[in-house]
C-alpha positions as CSV (number, residue, x, y, z in Angstrom):
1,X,-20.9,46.3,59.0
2,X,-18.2,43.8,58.3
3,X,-18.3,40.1,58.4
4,X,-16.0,37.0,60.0
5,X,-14.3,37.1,56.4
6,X,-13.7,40.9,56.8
7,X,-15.8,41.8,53.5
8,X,-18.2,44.8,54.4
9,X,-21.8,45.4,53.0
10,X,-21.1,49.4,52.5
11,X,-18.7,50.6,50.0
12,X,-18.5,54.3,48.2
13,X,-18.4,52.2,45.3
14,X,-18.9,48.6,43.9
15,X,-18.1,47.4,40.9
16,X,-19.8,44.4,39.3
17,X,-17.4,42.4,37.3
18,X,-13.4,41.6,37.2
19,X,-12.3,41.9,33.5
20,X,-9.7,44.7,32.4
21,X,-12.4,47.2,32.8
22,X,-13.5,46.4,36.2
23,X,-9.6,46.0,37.8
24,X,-9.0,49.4,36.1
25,X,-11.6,50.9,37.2
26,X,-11.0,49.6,40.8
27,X,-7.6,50.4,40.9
28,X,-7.8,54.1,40.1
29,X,-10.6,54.3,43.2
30,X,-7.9,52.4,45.2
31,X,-5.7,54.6,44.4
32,X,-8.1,57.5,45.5
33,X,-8.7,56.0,48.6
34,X,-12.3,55.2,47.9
35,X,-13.6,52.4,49.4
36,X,-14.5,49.5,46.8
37,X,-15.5,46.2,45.9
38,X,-15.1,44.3,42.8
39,X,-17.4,41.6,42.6
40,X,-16.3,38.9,40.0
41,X,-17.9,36.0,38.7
42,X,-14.6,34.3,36.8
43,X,-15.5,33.9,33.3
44,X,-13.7,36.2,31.3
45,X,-14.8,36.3,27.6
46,X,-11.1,36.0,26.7
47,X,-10.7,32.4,28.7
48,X,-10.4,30.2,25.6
49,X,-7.2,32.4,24.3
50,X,-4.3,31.5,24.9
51,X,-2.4,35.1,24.5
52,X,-4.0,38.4,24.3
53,X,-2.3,40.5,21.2
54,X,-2.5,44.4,20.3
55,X,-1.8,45.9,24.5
56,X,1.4,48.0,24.2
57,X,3.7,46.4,26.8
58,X,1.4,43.7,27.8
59,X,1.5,41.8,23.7
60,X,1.3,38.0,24.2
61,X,0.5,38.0,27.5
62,X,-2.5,35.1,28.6
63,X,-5.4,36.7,29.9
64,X,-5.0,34.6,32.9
65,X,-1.5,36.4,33.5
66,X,-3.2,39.8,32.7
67,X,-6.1,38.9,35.0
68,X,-4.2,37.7,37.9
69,X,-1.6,41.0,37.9
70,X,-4.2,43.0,37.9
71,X,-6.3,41.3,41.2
72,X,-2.8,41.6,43.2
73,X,-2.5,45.2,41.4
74,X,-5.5,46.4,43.2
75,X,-5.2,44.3,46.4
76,X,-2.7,46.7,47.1
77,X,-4.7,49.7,47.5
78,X,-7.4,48.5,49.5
79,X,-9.7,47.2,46.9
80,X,-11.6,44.3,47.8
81,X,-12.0,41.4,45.4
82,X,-15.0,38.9,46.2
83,X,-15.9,36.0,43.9
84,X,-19.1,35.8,43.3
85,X,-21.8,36.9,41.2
86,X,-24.8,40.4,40.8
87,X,-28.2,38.8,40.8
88,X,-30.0,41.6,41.2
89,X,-29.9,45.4,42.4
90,X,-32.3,48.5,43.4
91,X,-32.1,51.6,44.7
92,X,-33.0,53.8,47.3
93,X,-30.5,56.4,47.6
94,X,-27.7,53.7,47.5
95,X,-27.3,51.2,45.3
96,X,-28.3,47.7,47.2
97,X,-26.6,44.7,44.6
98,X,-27.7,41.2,45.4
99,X,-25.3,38.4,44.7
100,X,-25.8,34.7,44.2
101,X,-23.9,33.9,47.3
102,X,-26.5,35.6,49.4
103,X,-24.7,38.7,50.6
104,X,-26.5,42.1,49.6
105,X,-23.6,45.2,49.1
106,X,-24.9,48.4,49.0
107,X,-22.8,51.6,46.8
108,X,-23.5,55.4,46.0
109,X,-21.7,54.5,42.9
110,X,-22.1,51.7,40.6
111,X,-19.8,50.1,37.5
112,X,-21.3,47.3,35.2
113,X,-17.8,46.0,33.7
114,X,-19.4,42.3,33.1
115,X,-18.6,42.3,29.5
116,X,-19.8,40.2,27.2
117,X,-20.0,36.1,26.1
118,X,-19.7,34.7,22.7
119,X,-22.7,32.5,21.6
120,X,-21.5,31.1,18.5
121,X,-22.5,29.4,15.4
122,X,-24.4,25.5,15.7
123,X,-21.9,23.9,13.5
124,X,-20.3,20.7,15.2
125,X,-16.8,21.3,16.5
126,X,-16.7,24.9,16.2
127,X,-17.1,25.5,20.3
128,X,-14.2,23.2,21.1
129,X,-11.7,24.9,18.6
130,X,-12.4,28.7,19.4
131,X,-9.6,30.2,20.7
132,X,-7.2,27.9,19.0
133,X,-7.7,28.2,14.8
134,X,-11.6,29.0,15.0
135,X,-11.0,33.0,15.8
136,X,-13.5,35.8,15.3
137,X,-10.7,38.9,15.5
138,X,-8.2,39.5,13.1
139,X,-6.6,42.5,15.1
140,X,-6.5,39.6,18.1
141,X,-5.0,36.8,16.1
142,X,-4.7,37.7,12.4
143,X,-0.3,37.8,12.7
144,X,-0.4,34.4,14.5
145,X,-1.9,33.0,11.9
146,X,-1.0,34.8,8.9
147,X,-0.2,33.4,5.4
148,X,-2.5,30.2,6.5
149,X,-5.5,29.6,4.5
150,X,-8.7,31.2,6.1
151,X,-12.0,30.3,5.7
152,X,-14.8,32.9,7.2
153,X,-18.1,31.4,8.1
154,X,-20.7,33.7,6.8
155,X,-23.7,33.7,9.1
156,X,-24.8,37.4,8.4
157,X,-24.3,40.0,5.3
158,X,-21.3,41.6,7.6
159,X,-19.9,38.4,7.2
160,X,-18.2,39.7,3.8
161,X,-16.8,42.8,5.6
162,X,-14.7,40.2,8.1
163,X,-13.9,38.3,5.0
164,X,-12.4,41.2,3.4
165,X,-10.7,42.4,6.3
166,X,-8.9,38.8,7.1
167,X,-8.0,39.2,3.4
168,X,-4.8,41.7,4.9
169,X,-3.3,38.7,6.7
170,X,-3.5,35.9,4.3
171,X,-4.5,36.2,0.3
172,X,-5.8,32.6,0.3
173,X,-8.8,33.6,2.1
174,X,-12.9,31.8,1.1
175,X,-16.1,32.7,2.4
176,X,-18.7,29.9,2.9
177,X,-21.8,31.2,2.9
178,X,-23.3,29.1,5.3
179,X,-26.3,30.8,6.6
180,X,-26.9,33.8,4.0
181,X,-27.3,33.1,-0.1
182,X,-25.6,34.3,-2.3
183,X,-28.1,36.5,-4.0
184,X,-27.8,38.8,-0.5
185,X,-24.2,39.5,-1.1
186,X,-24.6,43.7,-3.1
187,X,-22.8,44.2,-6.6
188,X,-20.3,46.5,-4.0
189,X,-19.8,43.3,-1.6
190,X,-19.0,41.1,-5.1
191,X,-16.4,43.0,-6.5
192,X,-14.3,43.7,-3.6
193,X,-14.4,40.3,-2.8
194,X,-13.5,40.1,-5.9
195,X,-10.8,42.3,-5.5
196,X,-9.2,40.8,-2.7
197,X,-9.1,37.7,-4.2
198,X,-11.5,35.8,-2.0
199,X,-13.2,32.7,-3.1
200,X,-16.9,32.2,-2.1
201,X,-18.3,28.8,-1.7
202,X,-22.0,28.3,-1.6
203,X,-23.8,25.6,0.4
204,X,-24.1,25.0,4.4
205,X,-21.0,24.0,6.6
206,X,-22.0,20.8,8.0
207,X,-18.0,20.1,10.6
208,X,-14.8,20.7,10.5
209,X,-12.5,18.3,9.6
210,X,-9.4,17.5,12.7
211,X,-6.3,15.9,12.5
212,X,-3.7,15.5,14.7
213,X,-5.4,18.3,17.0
214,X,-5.6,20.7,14.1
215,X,-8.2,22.0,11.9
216,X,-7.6,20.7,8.4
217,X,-10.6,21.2,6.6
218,X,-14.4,22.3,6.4
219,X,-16.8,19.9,5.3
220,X,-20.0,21.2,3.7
221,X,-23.4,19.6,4.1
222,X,-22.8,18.3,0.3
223,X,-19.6,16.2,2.0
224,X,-17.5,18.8,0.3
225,X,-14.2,19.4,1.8
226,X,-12.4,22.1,1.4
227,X,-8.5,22.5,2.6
228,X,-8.2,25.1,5.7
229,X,-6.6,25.9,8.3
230,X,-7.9,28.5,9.9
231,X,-11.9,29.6,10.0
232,X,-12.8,33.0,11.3
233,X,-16.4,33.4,12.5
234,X,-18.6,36.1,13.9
235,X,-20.2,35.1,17.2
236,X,-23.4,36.6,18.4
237,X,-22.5,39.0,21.4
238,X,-24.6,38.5,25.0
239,X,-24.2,41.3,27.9
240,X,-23.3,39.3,30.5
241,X,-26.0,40.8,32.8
242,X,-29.2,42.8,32.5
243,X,-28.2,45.0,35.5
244,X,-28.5,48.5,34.1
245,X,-32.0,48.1,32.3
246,X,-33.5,46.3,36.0
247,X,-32.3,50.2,36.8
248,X,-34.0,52.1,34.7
249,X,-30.9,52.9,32.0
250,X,-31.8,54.2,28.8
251,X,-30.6,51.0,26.2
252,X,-29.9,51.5,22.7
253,X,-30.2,48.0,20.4
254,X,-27.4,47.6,18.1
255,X,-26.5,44.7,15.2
256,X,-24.2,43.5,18.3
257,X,-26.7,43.8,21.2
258,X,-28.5,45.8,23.5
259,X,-26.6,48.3,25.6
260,X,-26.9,51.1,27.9
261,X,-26.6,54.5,26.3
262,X,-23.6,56.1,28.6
263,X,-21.6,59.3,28.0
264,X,-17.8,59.5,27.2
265,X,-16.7,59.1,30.5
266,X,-19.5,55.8,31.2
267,X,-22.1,57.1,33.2
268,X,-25.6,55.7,32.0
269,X,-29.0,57.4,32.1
270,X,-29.1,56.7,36.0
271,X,-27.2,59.2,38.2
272,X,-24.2,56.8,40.0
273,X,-24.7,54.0,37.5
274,X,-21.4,53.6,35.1
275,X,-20.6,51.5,32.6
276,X,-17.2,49.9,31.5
277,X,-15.3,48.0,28.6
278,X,-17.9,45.4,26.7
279,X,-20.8,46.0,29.0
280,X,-21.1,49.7,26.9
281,X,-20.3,48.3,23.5
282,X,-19.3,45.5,21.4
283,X,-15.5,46.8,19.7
284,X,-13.8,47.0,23.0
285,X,-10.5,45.4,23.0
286,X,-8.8,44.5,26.3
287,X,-6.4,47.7,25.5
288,X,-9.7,49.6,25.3
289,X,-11.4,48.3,28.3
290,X,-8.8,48.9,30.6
291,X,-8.9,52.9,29.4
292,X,-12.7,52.9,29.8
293,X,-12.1,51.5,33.3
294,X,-10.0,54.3,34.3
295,X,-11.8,56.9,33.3
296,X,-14.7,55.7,35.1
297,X,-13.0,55.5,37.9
298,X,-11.8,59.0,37.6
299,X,-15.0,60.5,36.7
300,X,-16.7,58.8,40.0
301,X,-13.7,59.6,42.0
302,X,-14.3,63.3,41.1
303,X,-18.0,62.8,41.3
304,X,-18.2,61.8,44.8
305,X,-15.6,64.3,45.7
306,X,-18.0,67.7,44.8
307,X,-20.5,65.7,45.7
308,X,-18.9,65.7,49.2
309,X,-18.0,69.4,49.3
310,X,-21.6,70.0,47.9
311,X,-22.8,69.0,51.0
312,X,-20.6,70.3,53.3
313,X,-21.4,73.7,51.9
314,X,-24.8,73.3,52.3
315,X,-24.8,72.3,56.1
């Protein structure tokens, strides 16, 4: 069945979210001449960048840029591209996905690319500066910013691991231990701090200190300010959706959330039911994401195929 605005509610396969993991994904199953859907809600985890670093060929590109070739990318192969959002989904043989807009899609193959969303630290000011000089990813940002003093917000023991590894782009680097004391620090986590030369300040961050539009400082609760330019934090990761546990999936909790366990190619516990980029783990990069995507694709592409002959055997 297909509607006035020519989007159907059958597809071999959907795929819930529009990041690099989802448009890959999409566009090897355009490309293979399966008909899908990828359903996107808009808010890439990315947004507040203003370059993505570290994807051969694609280095310094904005995520919009990225985003946007890849929706025309896929366009071109059939793939549909709906904005909207997965609400809910069941299954009974297909896979029926509710979205906030009202329509219901049904799949025999299903990709959870929604990634992730940063929820990070309650100190005022941080929010509005992420993205710009508050950063959580050296690999991302750490050469635009290099040389700069760095301050790293410790809100959790790993805290001293990002310290130390921020301590390759800049050797004026201090750790404010604003959440953890000091006495939870190891003799281990001490002396290579030590060893890399990084400072660590006791006491709660109460602000940042702006000027001119640019981070100058960190202001402890004690009205201590110390000079920086640059403050690297660690935000607590959220799956953007709950989709493969209302499923069934088998979910394994990690230090960086809850996710479903899925096999090297990304299918989950559920026969059909794949997962992509961030919605299967925390580290994935944009480069990373984009490779998960396409072997998804490839794996369902292949999967429906013998599925197919299967069948046809059979009758």
């Amino acid at each position: 069945m297909t509607d006035r605005n020519g989007i159907s509610d059958r597809y071999e396969v959907v795929v819930v979210g529009g990041g690099a993991a989802g448009l890959s994904a999409g566009l090897v199953l355009g490309r293979a001449r399966r008909r899908t859907l990828v359903v996107d809600a808009g808010e890439p985890r990315n947004a507040p960048a203003a370059h993505m670093q570290g994807y051969l060929s694609r280095d310094g590109m904005s995520p919009a840029e990225f985003l946007a070739v890849g929706r025309e990318e896929i366009t071109r192969y059939g793939v549909e591209l709906l904005r909207d959002r997965a609400v809910d989904v069941t299954r009974d043989g297909d896979f029926a996905v509710t979205l906030a807009g009202g329509r219901t899609v049904r799949a025999r193959a299903l990709v959870v690319a929604t990634g992730l969303k940063d929820e990070l630290p309650a100190v005022p000011g941080l929010a509005e500066r992420y993205g710009r000089d508050v950063l959580h990813c050296p690999y991302c940002h750490g050469w635009e910013v290099r040389d700069q003093p760095f301050g790293v917000l410790a809100t959790t023991p790993m805290s001293v691991h990002q310290a130390l590894m921020v301590s390759q782009w800049s050797k004026d680097v201090t750790l404010f231990l604003h959440e953890i004391a000091e006495d939870a620090l190891s003799d281990d986590d001490l002396r290579r701090l030590a060893a890399a030369g990084v400072q660590v300040v006791q006491g709660p961050v109460a602000g940042l200190v702006v000027t001119d539009d640019r981070l100058t400082g960190v202001r402890l609760v004690d009205g201590t300010v110390h000079d920086r330019s640059v403050l690297f934090t660690a935000p607590r990761a959220i799956p953007q959706t709950d989709l493969p546990a209302r499923l069934g999936a088998e979910m394994v909790e990690t230090p960086f959330g809850t996710y479903p366990v899925v096999d090297e190619r990304g299918l989950t516990t559920v026969p059909g039911l794949w997962a992509a980029g961030n919605a299967s783990g925390f580290a994935e990069q944009v480069i990373n994401s984009a490779s998960r995507g396409y072997r998804a694709g490839a794996a369902i592409n292949g999967e429906l195929l013998f599925a197919d002959l299967d069948a046809a055997v059979k009758v």
